[in-house]
Wavefront OBJ file of the C-alpha trace (Angstrom):
o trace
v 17.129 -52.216 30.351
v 18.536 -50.345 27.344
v 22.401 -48.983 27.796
v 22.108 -45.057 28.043
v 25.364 -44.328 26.064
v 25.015 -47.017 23.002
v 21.435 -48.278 23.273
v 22.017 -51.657 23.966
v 19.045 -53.886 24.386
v 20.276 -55.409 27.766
v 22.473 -55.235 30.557
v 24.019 -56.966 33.240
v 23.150 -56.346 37.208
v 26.536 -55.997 38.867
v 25.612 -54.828 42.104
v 21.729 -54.529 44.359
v 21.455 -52.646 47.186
v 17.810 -51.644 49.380
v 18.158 -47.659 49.635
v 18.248 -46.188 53.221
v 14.461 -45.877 53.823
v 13.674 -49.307 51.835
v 10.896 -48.096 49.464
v 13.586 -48.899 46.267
v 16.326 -50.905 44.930
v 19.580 -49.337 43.538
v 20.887 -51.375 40.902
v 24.407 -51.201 39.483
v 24.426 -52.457 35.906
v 26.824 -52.958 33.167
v 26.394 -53.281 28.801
v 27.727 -56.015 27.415
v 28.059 -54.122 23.855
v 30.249 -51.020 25.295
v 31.057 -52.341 29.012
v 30.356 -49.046 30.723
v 28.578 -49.026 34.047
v 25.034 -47.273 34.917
v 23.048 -47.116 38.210
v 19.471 -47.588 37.624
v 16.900 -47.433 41.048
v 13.564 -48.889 40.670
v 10.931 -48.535 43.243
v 7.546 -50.200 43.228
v 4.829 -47.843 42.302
v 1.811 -47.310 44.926
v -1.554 -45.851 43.126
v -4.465 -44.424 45.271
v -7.908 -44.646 43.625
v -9.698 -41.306 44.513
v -13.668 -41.061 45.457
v -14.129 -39.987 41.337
v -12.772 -42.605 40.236
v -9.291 -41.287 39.142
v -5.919 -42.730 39.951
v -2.941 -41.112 40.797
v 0.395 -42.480 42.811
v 0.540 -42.066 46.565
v 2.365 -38.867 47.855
v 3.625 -38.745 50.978
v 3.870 -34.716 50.412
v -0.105 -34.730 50.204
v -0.448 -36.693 53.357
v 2.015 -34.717 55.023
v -0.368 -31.575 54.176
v -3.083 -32.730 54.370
v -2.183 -33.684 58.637
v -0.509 -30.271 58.799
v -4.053 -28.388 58.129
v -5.516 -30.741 60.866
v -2.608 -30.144 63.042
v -2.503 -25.510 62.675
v -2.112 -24.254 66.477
v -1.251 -27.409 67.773
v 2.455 -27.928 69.343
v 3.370 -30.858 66.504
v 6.855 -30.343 64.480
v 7.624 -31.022 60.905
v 9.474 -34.148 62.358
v 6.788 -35.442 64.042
v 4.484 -34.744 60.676
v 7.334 -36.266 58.668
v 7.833 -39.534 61.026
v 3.733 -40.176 60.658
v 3.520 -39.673 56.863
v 6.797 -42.000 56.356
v 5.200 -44.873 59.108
v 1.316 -44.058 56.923
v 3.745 -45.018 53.321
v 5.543 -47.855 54.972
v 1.489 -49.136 56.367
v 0.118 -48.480 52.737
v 2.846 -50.622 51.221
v 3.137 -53.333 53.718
v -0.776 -53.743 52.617
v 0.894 -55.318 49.450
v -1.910 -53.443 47.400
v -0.616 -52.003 44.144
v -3.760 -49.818 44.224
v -5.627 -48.545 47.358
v -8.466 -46.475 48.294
v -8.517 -42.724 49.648
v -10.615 -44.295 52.596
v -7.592 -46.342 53.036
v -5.158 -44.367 53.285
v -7.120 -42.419 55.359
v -7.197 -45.688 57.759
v -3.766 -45.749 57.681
v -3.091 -42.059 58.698
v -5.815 -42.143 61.866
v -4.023 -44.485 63.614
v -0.157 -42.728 63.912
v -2.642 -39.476 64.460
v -4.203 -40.315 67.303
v -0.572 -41.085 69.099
v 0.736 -37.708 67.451
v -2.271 -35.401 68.789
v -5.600 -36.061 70.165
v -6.963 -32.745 68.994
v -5.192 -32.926 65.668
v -6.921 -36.188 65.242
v -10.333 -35.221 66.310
v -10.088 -32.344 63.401
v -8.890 -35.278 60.953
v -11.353 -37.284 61.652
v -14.046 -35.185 61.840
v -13.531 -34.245 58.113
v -12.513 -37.474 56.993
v -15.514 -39.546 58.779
v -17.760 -36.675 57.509
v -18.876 -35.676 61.092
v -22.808 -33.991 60.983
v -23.119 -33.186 64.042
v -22.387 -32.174 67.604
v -23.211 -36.393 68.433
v -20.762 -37.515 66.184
v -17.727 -35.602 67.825
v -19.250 -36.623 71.687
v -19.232 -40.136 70.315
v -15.938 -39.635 68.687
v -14.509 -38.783 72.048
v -16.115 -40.984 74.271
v -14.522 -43.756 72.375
v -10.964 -41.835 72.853
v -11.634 -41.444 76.708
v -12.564 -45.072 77.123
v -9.109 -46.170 75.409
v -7.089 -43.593 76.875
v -6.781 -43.299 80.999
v -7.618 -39.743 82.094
v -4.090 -38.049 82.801
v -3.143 -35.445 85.683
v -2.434 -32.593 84.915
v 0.088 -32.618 87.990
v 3.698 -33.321 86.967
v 4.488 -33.424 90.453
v 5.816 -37.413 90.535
v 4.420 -40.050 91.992
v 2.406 -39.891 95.227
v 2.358 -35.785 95.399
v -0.737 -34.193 95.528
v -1.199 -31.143 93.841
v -2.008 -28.114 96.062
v -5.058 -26.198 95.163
v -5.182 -22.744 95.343
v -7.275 -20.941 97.622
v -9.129 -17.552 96.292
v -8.731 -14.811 98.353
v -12.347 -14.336 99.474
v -12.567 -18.008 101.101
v -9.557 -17.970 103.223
v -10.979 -14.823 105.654
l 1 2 3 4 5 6 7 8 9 10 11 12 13 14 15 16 17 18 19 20 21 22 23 24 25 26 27 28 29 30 31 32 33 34 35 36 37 38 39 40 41 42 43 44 45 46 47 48 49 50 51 52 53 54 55 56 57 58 59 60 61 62 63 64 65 66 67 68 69 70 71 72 73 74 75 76 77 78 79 80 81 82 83 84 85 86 87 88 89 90 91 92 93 94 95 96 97 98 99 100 101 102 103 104 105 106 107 108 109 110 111 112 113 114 115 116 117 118 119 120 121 122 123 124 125 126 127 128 129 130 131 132 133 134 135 136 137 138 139 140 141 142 143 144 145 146 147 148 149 150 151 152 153 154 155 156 157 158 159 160 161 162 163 164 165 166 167 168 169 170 171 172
């Protein structure tokens, strides 16, 4: 590492330190030559191989947007979008891949989206699995119902039954 104020062809590493959310290091160096002090922060670089072929580095922001579209009309908040697209990085990285696919990152984002919003997901998936037809979204589902158990609509607690109303006609 060359020292920004004389040029120096090295440096000393005073001080290392993880940042908050782990994805780089924060290094505290020093120049032998001049002995001032500069803070360098390195972070592994993540590259995502697109369907033509071209590479570019993984962006969180484009994940993050790209969720958001599926997610319009849906009661999901930019925390919630920003949680999923931070635990899709962390799932891409653990991977220990210095390249990856699109198809896996879009893995990587189905999962967190199905606990974020069924619907949401569903949308996702359909463009991201390519869906053709009305089959593919029935089968799509039926594999959500059989993991999921169906939920009452009732938020009555435990052991209350909700009433059912009556219409007007059927109770003379």
């Amino acid at each position: 590492m060359h020292c920004p104020f004389c040029r120096h062809p090295d440096s000393r590493v005073v001080d290392s330190r993880t940042t908050d959310d782990g994805t780089s290091i924060r290094r505290r160096r020093q120049c032998p030559d001049c002995s001032r002090r500069f803070t360098t922060v390195e972070t592994a670089s993540l590259m995502v191989i697109k369907r033509s072929g071209v590479t570019e580095p993984f962006s969180r922001t484009k994940v993050i947007s790209g969720v958001r579209k599926a997610c319009q009309g849906r009661p999901v908040t930019e925390d919630a979008l920003a949680q999923l697209g931070q635990r899709v990085e962390e799932a891409v990285r653990a991977t220990g891949s210095a390249e990856l696919t699109t198809h896996d990152v879009g893995l990587a984002i189905l999962g967190p989206l199905r606990e974020l919003d069924l619907v949401a997901y569903l949308r996702f998936a359909s463009v991201y699995r390519a869906f053709d037809s009305l089959e593919d979204f029935e089968a799509a589902i039926a594999e959500l119902r059989e993991e999921r158990p169906p939920v009452s609509d009732c938020d009555c607690g435990p052991g209350v039954t909700p009433e059912v109303p009556v219409p007007a006609a059927a109770a003379d």
